[in-house]
PDB file of the backbone (N, CA, C, O) and the ligand in Angstrom, with CONECT records:
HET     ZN  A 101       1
ATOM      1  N   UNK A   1     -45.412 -25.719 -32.009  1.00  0.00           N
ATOM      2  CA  UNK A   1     -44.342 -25.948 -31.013  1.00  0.00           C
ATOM      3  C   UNK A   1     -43.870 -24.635 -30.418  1.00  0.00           C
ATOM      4  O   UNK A   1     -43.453 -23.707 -31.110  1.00  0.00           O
ATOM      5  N   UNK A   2     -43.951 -24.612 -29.206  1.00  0.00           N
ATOM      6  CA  UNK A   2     -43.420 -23.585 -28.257  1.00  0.00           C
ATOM      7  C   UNK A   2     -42.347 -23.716 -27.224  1.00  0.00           C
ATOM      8  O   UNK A   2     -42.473 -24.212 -26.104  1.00  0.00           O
ATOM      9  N   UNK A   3     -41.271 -23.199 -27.763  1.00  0.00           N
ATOM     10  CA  UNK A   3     -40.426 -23.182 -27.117  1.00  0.00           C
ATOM     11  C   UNK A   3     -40.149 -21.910 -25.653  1.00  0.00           C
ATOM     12  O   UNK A   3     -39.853 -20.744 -25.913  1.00  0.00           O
ATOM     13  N   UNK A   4     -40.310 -22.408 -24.194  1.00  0.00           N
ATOM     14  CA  UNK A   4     -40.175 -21.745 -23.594  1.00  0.00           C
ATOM     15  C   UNK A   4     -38.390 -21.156 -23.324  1.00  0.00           C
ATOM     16  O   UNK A   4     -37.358 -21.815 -23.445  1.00  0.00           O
ATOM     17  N   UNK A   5     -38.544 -19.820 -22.963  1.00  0.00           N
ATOM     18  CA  UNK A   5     -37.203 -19.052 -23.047  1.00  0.00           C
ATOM     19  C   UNK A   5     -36.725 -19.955 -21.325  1.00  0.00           C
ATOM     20  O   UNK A   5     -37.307 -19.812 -20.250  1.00  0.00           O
ATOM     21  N   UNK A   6     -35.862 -20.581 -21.539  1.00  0.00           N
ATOM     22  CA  UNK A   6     -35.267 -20.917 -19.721  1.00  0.00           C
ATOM     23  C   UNK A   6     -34.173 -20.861 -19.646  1.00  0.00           C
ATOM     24  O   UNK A   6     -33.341 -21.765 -19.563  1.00  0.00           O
ATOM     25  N   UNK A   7     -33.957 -18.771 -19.689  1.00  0.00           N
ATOM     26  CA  UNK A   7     -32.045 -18.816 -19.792  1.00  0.00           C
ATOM     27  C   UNK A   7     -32.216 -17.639 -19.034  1.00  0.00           C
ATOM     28  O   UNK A   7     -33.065 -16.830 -19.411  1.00  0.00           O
ATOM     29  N   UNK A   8     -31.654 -17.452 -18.191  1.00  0.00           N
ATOM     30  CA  UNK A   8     -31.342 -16.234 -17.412  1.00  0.00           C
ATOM     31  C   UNK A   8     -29.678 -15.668 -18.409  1.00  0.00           C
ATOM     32  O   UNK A   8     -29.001 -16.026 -19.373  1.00  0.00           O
ATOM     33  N   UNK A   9     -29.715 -14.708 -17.462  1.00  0.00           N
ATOM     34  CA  UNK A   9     -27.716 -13.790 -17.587  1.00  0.00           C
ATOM     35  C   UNK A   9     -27.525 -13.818 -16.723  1.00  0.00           C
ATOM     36  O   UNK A   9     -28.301 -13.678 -15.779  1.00  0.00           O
ATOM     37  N   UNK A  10     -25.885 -14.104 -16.707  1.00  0.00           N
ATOM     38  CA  UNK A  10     -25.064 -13.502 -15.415  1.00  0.00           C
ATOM     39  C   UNK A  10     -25.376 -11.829 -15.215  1.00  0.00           C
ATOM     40  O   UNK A  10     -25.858 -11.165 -16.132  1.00  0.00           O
ATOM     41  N   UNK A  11     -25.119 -11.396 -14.222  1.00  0.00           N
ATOM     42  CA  UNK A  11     -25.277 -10.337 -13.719  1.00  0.00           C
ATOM     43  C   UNK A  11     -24.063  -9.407 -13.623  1.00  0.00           C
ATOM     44  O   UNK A  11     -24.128  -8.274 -13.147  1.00  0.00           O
ATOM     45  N   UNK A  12     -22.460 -10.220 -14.325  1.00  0.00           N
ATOM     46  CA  UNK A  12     -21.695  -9.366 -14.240  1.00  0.00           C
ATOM     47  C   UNK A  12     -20.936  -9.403 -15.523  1.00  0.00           C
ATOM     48  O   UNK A  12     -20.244  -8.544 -16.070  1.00  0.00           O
ATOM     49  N   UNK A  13     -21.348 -11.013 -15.967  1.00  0.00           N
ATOM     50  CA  UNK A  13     -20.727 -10.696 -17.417  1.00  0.00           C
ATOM     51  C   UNK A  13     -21.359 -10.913 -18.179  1.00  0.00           C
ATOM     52  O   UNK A  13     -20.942 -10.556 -19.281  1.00  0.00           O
ATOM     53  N   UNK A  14     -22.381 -11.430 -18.161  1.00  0.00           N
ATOM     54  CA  UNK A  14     -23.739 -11.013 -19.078  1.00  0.00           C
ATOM     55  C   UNK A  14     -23.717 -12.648 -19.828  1.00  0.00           C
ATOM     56  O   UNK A  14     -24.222 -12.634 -20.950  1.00  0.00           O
ATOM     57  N   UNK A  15     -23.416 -13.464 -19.555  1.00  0.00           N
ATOM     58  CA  UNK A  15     -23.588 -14.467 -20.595  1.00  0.00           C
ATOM     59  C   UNK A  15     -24.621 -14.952 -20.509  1.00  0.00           C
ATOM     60  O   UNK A  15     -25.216 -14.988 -19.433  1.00  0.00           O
ATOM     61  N   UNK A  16     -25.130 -15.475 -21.667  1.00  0.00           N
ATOM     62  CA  UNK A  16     -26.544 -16.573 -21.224  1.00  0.00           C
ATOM     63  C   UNK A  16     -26.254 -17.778 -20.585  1.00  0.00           C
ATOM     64  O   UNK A  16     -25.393 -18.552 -21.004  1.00  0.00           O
ATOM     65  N   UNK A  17     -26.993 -17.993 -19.498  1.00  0.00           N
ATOM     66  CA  UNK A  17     -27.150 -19.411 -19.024  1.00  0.00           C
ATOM     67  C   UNK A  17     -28.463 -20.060 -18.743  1.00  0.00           C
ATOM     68  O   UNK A  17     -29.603 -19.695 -19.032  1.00  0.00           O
ATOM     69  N   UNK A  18     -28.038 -21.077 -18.129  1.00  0.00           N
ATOM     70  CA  UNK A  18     -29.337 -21.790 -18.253  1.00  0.00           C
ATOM     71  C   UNK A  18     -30.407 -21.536 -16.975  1.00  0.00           C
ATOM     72  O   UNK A  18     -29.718 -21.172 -16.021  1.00  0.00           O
ATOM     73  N   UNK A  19     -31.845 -21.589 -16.588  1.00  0.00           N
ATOM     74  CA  UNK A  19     -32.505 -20.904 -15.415  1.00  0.00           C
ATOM     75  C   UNK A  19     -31.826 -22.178 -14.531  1.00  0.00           C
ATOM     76  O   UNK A  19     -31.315 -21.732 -13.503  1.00  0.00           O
ATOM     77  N   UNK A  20     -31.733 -23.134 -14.613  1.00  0.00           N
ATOM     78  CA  UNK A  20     -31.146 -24.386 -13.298  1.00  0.00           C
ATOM     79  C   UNK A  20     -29.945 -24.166 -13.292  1.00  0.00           C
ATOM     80  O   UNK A  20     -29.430 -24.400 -12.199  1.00  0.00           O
ATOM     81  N   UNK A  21     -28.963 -23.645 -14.417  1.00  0.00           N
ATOM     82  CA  UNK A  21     -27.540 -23.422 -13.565  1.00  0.00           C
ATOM     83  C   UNK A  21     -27.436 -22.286 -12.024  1.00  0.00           C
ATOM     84  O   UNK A  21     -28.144 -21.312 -11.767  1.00  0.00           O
ATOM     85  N   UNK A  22     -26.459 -22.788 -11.338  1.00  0.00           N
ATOM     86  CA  UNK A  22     -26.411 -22.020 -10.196  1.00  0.00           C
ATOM     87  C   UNK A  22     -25.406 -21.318  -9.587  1.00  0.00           C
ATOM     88  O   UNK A  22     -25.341 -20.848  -8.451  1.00  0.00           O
ATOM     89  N   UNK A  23     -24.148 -21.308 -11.064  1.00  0.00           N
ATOM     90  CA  UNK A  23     -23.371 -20.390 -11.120  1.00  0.00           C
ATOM     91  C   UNK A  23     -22.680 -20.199 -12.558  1.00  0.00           C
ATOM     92  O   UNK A  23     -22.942 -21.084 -13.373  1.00  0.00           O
ATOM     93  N   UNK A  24     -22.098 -19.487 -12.844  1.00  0.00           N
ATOM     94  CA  UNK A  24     -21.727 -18.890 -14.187  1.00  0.00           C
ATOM     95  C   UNK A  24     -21.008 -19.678 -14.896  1.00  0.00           C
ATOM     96  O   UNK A  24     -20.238 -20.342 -14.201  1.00  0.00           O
ATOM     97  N   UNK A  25     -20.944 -19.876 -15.995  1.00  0.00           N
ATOM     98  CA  UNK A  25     -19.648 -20.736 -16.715  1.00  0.00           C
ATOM     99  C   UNK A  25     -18.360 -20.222 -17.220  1.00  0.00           C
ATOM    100  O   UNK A  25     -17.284 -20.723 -17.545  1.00  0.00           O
ATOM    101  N   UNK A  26     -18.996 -18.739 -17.151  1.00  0.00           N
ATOM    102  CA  UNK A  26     -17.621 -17.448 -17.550  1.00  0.00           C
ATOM    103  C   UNK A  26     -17.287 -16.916 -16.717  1.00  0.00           C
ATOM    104  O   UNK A  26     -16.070 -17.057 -16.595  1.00  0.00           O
ATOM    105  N   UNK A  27     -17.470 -16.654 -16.399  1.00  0.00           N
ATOM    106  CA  UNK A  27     -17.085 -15.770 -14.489  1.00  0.00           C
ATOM    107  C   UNK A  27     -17.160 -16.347 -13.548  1.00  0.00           C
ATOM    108  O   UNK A  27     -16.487 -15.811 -12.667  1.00  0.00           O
ATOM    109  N   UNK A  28     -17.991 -17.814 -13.015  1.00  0.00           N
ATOM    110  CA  UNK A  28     -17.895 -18.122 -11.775  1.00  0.00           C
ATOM    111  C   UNK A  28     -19.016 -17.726 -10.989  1.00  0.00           C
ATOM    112  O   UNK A  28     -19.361 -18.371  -9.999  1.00  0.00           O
ATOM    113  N   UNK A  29     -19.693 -16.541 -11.439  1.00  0.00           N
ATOM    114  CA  UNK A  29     -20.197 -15.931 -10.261  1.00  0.00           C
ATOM    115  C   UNK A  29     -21.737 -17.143  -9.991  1.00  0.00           C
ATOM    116  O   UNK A  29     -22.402 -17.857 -10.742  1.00  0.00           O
ATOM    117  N   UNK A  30     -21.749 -16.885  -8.770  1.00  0.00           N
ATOM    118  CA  UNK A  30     -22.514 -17.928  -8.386  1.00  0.00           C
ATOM    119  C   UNK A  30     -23.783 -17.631  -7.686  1.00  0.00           C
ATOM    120  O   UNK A  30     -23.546 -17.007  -6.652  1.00  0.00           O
ATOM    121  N   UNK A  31     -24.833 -17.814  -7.841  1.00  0.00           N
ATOM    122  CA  UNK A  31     -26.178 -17.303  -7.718  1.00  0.00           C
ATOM    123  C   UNK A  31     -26.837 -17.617  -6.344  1.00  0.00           C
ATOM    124  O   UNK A  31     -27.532 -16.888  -5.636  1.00  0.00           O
ATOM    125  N   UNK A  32     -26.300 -19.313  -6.101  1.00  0.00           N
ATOM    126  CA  UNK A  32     -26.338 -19.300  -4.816  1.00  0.00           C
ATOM    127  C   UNK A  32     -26.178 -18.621  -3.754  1.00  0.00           C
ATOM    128  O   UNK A  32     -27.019 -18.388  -2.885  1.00  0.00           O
ATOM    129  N   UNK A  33     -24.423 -18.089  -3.837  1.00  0.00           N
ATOM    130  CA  UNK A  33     -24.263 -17.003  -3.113  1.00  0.00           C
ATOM    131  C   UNK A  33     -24.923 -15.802  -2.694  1.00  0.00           C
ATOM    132  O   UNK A  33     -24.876 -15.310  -1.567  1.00  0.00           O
ATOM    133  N   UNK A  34     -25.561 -15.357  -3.723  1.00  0.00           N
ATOM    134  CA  UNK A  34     -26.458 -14.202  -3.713  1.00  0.00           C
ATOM    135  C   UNK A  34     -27.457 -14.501  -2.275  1.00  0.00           C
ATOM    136  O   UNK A  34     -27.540 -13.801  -1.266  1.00  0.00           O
ATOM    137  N   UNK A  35     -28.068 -15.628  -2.554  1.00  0.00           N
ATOM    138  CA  UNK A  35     -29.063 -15.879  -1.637  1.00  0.00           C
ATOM    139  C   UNK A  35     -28.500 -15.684  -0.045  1.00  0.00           C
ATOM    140  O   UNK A  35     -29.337 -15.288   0.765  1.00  0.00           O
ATOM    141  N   UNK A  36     -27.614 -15.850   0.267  1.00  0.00           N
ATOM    142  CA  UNK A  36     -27.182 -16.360   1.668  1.00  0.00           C
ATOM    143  C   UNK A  36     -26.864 -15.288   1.951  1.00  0.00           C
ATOM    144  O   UNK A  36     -27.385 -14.626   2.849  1.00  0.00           O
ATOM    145  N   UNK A  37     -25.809 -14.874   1.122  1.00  0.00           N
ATOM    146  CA  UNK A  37     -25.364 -13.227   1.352  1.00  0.00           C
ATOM    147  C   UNK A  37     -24.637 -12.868   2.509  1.00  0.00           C
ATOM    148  O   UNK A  37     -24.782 -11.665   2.726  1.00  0.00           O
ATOM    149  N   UNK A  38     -23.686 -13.601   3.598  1.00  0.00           N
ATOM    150  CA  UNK A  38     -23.348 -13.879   4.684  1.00  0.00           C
ATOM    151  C   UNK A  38     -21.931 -13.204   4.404  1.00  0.00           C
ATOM    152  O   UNK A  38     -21.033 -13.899   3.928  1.00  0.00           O
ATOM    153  N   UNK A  39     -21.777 -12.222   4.616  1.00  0.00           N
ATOM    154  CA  UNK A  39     -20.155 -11.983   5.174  1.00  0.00           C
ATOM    155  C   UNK A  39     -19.163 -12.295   5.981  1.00  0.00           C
ATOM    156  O   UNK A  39     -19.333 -11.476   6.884  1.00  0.00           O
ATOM    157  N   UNK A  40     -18.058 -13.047   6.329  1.00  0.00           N
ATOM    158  CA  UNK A  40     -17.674 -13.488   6.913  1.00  0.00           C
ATOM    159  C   UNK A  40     -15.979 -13.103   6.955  1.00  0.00           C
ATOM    160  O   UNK A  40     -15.255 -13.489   6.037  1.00  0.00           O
ATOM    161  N   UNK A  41     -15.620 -12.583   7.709  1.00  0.00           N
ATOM    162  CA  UNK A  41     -14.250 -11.876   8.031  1.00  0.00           C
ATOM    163  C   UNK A  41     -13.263 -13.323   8.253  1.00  0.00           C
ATOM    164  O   UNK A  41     -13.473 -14.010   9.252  1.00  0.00           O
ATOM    165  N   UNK A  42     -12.297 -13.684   7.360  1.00  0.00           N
ATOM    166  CA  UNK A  42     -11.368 -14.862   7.820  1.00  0.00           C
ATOM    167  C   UNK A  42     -10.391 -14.369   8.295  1.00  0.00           C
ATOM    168  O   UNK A  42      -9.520 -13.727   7.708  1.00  0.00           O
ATOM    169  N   UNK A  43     -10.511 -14.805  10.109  1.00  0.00           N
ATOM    170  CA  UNK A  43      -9.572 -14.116  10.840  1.00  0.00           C
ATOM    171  C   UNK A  43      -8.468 -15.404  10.593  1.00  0.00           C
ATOM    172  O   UNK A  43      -7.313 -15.027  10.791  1.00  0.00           O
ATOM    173  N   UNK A  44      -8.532 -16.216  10.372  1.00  0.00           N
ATOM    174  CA  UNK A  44      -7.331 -17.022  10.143  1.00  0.00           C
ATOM    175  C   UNK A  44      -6.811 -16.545   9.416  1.00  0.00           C
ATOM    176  O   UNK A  44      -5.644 -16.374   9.770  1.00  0.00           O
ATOM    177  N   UNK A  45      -7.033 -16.150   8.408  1.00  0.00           N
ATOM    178  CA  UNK A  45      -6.236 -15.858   6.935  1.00  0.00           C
ATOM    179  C   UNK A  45      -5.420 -14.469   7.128  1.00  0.00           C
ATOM    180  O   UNK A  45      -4.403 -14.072   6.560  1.00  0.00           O
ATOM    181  N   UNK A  46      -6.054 -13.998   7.920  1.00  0.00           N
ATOM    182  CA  UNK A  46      -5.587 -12.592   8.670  1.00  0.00           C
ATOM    183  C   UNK A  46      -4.397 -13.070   9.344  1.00  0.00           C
ATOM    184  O   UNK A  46      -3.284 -12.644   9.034  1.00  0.00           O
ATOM    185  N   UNK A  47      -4.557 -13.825  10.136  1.00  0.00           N
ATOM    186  CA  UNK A  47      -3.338 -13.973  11.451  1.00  0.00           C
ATOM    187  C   UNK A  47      -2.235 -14.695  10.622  1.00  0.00           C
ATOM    188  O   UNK A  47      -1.050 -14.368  10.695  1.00  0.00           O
ATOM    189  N   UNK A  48      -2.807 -15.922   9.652  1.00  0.00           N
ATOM    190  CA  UNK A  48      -1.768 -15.955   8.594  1.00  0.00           C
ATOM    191  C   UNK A  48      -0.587 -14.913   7.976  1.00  0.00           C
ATOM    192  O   UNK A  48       0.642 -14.868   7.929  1.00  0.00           O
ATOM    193  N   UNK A  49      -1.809 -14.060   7.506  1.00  0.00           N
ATOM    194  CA  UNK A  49      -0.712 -12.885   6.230  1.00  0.00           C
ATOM    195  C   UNK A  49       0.241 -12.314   7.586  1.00  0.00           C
ATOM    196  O   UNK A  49       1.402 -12.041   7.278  1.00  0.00           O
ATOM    197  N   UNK A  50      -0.076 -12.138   8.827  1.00  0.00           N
ATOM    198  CA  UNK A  50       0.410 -11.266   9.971  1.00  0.00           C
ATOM    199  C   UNK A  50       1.900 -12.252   9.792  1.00  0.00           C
ATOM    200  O   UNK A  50       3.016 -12.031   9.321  1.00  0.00           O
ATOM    201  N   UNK A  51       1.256 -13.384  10.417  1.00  0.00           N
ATOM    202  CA  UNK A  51       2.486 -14.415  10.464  1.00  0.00           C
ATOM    203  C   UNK A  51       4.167 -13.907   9.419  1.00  0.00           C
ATOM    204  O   UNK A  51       5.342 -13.633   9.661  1.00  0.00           O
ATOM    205  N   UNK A  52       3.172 -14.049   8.127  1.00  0.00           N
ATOM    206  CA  UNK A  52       4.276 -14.903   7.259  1.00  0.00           C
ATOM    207  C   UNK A  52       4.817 -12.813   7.454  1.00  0.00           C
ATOM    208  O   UNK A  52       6.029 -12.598   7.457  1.00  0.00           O
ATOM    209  N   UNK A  53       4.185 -11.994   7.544  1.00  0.00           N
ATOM    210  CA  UNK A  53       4.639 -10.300   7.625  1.00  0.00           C
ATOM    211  C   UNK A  53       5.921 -10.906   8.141  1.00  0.00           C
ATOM    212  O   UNK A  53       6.975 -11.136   7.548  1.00  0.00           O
ATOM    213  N   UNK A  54       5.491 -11.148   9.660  1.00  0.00           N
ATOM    214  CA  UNK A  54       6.227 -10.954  10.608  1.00  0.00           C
ATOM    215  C   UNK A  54       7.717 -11.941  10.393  1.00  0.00           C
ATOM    216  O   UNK A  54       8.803 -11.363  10.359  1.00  0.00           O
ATOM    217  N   UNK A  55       7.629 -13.498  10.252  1.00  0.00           N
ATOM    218  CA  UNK A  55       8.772 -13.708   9.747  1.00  0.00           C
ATOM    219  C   UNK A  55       9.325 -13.275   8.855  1.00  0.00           C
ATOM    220  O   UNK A  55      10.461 -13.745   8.789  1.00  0.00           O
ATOM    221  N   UNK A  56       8.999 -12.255   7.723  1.00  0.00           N
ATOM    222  CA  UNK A  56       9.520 -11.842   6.490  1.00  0.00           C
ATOM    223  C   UNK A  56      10.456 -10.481   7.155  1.00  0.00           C
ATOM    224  O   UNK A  56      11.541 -10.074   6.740  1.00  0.00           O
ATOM    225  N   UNK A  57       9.585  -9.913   8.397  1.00  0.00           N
ATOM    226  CA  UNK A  57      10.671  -8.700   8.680  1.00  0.00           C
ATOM    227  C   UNK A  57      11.515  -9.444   9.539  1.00  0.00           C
ATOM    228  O   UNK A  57      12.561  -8.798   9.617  1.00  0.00           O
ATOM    229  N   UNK A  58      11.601 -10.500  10.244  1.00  0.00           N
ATOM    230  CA  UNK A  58      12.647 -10.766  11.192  1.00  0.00           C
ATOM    231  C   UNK A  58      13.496 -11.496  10.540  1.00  0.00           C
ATOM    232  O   UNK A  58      14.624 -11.652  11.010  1.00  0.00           O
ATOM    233  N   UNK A  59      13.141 -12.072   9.368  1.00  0.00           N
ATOM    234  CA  UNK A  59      14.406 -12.457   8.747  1.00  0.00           C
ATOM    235  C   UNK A  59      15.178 -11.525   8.073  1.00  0.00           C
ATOM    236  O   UNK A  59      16.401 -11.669   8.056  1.00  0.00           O
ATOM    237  N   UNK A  60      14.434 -10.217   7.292  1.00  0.00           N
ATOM    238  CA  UNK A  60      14.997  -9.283   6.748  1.00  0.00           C
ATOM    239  C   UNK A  60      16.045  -8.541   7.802  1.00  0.00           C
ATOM    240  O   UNK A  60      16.943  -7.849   7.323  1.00  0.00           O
ATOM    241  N   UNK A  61      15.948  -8.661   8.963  1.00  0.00           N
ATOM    242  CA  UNK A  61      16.689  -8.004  10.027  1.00  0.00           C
ATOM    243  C   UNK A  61      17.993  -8.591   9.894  1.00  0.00           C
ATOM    244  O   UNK A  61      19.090  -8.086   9.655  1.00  0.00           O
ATOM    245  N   UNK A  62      17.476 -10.238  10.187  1.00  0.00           N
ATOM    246  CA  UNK A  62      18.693 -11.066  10.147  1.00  0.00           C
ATOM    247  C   UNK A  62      19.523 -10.955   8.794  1.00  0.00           C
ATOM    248  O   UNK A  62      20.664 -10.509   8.677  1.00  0.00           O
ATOM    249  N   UNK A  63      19.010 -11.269   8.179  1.00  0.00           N
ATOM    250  CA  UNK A  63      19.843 -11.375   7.117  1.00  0.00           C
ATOM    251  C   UNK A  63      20.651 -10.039   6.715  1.00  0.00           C
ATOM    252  O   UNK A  63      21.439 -10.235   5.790  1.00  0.00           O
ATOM    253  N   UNK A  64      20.628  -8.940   7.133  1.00  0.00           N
ATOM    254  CA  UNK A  64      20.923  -7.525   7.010  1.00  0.00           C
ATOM    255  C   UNK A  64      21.683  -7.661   8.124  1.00  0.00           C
ATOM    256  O   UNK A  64      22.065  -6.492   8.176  1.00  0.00           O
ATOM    257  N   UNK A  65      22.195  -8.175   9.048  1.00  0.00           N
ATOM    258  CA  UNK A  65      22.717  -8.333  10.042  1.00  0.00           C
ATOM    259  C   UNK A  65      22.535  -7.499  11.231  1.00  0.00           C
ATOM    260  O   UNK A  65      23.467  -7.434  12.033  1.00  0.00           O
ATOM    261  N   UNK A  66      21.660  -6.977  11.405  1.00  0.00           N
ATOM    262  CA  UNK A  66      20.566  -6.481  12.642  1.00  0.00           C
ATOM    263  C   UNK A  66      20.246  -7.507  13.663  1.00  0.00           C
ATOM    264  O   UNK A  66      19.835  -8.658  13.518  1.00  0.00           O
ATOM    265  N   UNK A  67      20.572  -6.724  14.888  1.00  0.00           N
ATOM    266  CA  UNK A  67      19.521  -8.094  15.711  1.00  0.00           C
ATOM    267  C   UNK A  67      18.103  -8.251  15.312  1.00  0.00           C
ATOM    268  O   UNK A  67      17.619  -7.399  14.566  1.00  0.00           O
ATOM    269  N   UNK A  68      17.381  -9.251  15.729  1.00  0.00           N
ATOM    270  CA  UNK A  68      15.921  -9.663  15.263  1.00  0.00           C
ATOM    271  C   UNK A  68      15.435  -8.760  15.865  1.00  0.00           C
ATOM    272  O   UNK A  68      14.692  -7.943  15.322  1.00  0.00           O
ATOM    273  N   UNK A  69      15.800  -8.720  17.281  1.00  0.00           N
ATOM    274  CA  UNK A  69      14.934  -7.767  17.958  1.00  0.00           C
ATOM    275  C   UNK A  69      15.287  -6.137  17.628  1.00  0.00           C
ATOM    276  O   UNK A  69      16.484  -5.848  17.651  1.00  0.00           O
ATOM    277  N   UNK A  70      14.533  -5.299  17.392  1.00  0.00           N
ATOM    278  CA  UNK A  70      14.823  -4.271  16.798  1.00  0.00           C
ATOM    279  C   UNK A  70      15.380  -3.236  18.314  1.00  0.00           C
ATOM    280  O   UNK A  70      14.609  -3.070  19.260  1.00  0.00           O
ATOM    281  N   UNK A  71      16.375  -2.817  18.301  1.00  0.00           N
ATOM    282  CA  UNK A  71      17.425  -2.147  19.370  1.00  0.00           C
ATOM    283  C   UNK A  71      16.294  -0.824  20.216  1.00  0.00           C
ATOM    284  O   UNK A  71      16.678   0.005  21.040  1.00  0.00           O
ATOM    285  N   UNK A  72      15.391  -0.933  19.878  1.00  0.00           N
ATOM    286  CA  UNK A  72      14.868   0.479  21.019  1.00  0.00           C
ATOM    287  C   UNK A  72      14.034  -0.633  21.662  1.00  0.00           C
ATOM    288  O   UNK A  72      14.132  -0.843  22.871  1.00  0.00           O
ATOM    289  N   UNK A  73      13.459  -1.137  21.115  1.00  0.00           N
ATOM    290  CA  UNK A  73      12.589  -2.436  21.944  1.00  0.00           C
ATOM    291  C   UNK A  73      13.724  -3.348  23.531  1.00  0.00           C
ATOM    292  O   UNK A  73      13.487  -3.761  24.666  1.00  0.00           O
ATOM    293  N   UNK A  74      15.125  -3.224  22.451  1.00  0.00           N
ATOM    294  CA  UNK A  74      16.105  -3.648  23.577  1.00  0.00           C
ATOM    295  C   UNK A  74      16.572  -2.378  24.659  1.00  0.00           C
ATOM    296  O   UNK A  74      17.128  -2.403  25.757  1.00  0.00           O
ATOM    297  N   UNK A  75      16.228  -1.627  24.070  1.00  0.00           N
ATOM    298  CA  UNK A  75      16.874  -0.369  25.220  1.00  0.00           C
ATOM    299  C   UNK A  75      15.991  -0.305  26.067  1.00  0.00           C
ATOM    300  O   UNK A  75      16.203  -0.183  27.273  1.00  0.00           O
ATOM    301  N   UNK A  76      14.558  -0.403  25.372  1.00  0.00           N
ATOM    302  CA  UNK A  76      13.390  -0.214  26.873  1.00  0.00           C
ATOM    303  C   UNK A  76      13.735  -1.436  27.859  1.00  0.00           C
ATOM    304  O   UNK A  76      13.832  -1.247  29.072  1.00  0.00           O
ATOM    305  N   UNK A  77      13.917  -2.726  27.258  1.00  0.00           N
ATOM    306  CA  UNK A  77      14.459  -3.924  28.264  1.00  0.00           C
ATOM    307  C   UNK A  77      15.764  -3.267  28.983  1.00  0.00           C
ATOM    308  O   UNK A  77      15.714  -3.286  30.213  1.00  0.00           O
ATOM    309  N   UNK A  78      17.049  -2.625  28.334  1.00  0.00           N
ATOM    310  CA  UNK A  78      17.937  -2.296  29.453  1.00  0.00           C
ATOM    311  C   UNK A  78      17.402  -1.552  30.116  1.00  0.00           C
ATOM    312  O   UNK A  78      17.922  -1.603  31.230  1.00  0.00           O
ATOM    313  N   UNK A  79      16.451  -0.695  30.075  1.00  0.00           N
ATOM    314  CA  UNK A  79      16.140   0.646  31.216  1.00  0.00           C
ATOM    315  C   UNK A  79      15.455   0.123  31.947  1.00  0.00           C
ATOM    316  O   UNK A  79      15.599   0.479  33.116  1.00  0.00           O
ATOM    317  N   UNK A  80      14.449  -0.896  31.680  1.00  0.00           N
ATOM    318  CA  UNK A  80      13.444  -1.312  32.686  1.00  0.00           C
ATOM    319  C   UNK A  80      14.813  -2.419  33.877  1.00  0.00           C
ATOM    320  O   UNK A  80      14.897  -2.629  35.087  1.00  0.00           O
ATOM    321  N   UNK A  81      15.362  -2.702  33.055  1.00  0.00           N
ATOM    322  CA  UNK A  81      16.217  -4.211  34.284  1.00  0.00           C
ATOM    323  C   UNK A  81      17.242  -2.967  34.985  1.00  0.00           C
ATOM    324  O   UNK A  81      17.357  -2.831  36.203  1.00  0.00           O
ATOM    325  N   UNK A  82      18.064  -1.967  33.805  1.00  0.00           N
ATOM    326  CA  UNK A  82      19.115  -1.273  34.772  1.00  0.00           C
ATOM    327  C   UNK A  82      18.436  -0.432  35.980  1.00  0.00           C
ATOM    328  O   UNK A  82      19.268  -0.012  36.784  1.00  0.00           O
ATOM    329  N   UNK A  83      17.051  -0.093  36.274  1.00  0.00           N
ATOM    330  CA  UNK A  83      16.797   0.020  37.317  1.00  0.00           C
ATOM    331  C   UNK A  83      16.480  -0.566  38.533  1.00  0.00           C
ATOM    332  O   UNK A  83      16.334   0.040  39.594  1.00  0.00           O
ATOM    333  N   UNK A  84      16.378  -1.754  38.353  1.00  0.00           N
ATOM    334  CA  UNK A  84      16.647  -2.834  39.352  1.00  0.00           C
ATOM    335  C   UNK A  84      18.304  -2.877  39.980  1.00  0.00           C
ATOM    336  O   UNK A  84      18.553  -3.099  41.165  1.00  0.00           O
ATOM    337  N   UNK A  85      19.242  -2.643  39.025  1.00  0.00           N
ATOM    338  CA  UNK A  85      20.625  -3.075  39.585  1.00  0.00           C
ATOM    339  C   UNK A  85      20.814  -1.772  39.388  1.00  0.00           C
ATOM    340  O   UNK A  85      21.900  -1.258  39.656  1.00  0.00           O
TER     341      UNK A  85
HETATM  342 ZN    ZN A 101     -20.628 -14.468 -15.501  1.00  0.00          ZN2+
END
């Protein structure tokens, strides 16, 4: 009787697995992935974190009792209109 070896390792945490599993049972890491190998930038997730930034400083304004709008941003608005009148 011959038993063939059909166990690979993970590649980052070393465990034995099996050659048909197609991702790790300790780490996750997933073998599939390897293959495709596709990088992909999530600009949503981006414009998200921007988002929740951005309400986090305009409430910090508010709540500090600052206008939202931060006062030199308002001065360029008075200089640009007080030259009209
Ligand atoms: Zn692993």
């Amino acid at each position: 009787m011959k038993k063939k070896s059909k166990h690979k390792y993970c590649p980052v945490c070393g465990v034995q697995l099996l050659i048909k599993d197609t991702y790790c049972v300790k780490c996750g890491y997933s073998f599939e992935e390897r293959k495709k190998k596709k990088k992909k930038i999530k600009w949503k997730n981006i414009i998200f974190i921007g988002l929740i930034l951005l309400v986090f400083y305009f409430s910090l304004r508010y709540f500090n009792g600052q206008s939202i709008v931060p006062e030199s941003f308002l001065d360029a608005l008075d200089f640009s209109w007080g030259n009209k009148g």
